[in-house]
N, C-alpha and C positions, 0 to 999 in steps of 0.2 A: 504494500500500500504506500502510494506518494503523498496521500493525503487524507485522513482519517475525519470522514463526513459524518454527519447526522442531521435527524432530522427533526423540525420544531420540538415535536412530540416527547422527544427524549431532553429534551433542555432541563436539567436540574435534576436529572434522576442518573441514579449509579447504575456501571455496564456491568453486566455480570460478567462472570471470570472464564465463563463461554462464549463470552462474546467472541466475534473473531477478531474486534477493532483490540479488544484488551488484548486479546494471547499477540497480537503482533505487537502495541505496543512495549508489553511487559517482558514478551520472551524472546521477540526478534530482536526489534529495538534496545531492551533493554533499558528502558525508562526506568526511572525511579519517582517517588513525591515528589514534587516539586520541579519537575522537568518541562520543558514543552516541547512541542511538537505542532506542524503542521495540520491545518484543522479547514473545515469547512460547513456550511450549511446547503441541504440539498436546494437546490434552486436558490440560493441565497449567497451572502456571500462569504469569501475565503478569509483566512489570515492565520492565526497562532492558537493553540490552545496550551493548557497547561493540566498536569494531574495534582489534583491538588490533596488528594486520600486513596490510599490502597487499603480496604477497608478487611475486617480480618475474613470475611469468607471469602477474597481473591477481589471480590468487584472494585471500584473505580468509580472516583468520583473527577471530575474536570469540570476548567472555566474554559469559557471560548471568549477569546476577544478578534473581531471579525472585522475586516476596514477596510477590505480589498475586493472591487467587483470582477469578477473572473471575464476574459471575452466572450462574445456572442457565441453564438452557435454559428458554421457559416453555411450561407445559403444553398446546400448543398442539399436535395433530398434523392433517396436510394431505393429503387424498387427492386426485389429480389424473390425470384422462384423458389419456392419452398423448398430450404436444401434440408442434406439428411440432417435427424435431430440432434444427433451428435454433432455437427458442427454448427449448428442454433446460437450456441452458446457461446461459441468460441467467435462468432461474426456479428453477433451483436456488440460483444464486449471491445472487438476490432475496431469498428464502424464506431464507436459512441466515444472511444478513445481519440479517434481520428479526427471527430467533433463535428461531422454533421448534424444537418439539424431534425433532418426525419426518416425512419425506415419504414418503410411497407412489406409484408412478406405476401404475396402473391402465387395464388393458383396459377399453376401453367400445364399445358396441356401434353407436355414429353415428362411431364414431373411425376413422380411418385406419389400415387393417390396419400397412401401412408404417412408418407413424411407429415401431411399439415395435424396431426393425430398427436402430436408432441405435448406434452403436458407441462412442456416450460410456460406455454401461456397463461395458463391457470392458478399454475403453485406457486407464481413469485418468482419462477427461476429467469423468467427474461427480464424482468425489472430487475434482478440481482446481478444477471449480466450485465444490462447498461450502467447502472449506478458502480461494476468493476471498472468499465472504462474509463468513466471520467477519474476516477478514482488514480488510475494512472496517470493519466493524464493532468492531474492534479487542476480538476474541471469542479464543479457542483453542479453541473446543469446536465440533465440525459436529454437523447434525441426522444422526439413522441412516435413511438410503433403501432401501428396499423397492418390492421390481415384483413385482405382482400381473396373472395376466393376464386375469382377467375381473373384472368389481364383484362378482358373486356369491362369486368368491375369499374375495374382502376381507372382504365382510358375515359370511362362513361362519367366516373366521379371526379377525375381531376381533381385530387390533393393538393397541386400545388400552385392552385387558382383560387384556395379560401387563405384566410390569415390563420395563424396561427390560436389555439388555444389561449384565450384571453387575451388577444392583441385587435388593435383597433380595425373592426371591420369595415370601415373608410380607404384602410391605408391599401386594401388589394387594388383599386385603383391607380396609385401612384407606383407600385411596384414594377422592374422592370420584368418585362416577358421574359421567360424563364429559357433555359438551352435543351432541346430535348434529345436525348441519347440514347438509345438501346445499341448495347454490348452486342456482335453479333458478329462472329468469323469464319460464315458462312455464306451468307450476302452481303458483304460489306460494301457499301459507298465510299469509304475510306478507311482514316485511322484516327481515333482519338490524337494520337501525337500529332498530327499534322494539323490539329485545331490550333488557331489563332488563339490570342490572349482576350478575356470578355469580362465585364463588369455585371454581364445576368447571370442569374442567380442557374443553377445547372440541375436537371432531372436526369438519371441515370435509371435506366430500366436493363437488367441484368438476369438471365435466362437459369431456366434450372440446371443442377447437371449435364442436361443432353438437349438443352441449349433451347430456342423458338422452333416452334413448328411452322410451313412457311404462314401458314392462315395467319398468325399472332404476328410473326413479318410484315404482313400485308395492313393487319390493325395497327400497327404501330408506326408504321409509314403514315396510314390514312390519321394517325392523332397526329402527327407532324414530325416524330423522332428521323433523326438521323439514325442509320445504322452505321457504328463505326468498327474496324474492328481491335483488338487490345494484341495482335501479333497471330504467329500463324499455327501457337502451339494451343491447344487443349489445356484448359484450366480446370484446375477446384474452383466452385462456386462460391466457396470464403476467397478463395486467391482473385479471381475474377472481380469479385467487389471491393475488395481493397486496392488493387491496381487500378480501378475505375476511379474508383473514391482519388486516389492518388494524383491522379492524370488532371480531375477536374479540379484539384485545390492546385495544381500549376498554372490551369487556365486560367483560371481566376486573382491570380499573384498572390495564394495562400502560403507560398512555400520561401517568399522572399525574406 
């Protein structure tokens, strides 16, 4: 952990000695009373904390003193074919580290019925993935996830034509038209590298395993995406999105 978060709810109340934020600080770190340590509030903002009692059943008590707004989330949102649920976790936690600002997982139709059967959605484990990334990333803000069960959904809903959750539904107006991408190195029109530098905000739509089928090809043209492709080798679908994810925070001068 780069940054040991919590959340309103916990303000004033000791961790217990199970917690995982204690055992890293107490047994990795190696904290003692009196120590501090980097600290955050989720959605809120960053700075220092300090332990202020290691109480005798192991738990923890800590101050947070908070002064630092963390950066935005960047305009980046990522559509992705439902990959296997073993890697669920592992491409949320990627993706939320990387600091985009939204994911979708998406039905598609070469996809594994199975895979969307995952019970990360359910039991906390994909809000635990995201809230690991920023955590690396020494973020307090996760991206907002979204499952859609087929790509025509998606196209029909256009996610990234509302505002955001509690942002001013005025501001979709002034915002600039978004870049629309599907990953695709099978009919490609080009290459992500060979995009020019862009100040819009970029939608990535990213295939299952065994990629679009041409029909979803055809839908994803007709919603306006470019099809580009990410090189001439077969990816992982975690690999796949994070090299997308990569390419577009270049475009955008995220990397400078």
């Amino acid at each position: 952990m780069n940054l040991i978060l919590f959340e309103n709810r916990e303000l004033g109340k000791a961790l217990s000695r199970r917690d995982g934020r204690t055992i890293h600080l107490l047994k990795t770190l190696h904290k003692k009373a009196g120590d501090a340590f980097e600290a955050g509030i989720l959605d809120g903002q960053r700075g220092s904390g300090r332990i202020e009692k290691i109480n005798l059943d192991g738990s923890i008590l800590v101050s947070l003193q908070l002064h630092e707004t963390p950066p935005p989330r960047l305009p980046i949102r990522l559509a992705v074919g439902f990959p296997r649920p073993i890697q669920v976790r592992r491409l949320l936690r990627d993706l939320s580290s990387l600091g985009v600002e939204a994911i979708d997982l998406v039905g598609s139709e070469l996809g594994e019925k199975s895979y969307r059967d995952t019970k990360l959605l359910d039991d906390g484990g994909a809000r635990a993935a995201l809230i690991e990334g920023a955590v690396q990333a020494r973020d307090t803000t996760i991206p907002a996830l979204s499952v859609f069960a087929r790509l025509e959904d998606w196209l029909r809903e256009r996610p990234w034509d509302k505002p955001p959750a509690g942002g001013d539904t005025g501001a979709i107006n002034t915002r600039p038209i978004p870049l629309l991408i599907a990953a695709d190195n099978v009919r490609p029109e080009g290459t992500m590298s060979h995009l020019s530098p862009t100040k819009r905000p970029v939608v990535l739509a990213v295939g299952s395993e065994r990629g679009w089928s041409d029909r979803e090809r055809d839908l994803l043209e007709a919603a306006g995406f470019l099809r580009l492709s990410l090189g001439s080798r077969a990816l992982r679908t975690e690999t796949a999105c994070v090299a997308a994810a990569i390419l577009a925070m270049e475009k955008i001068g995220e990397l400078g």
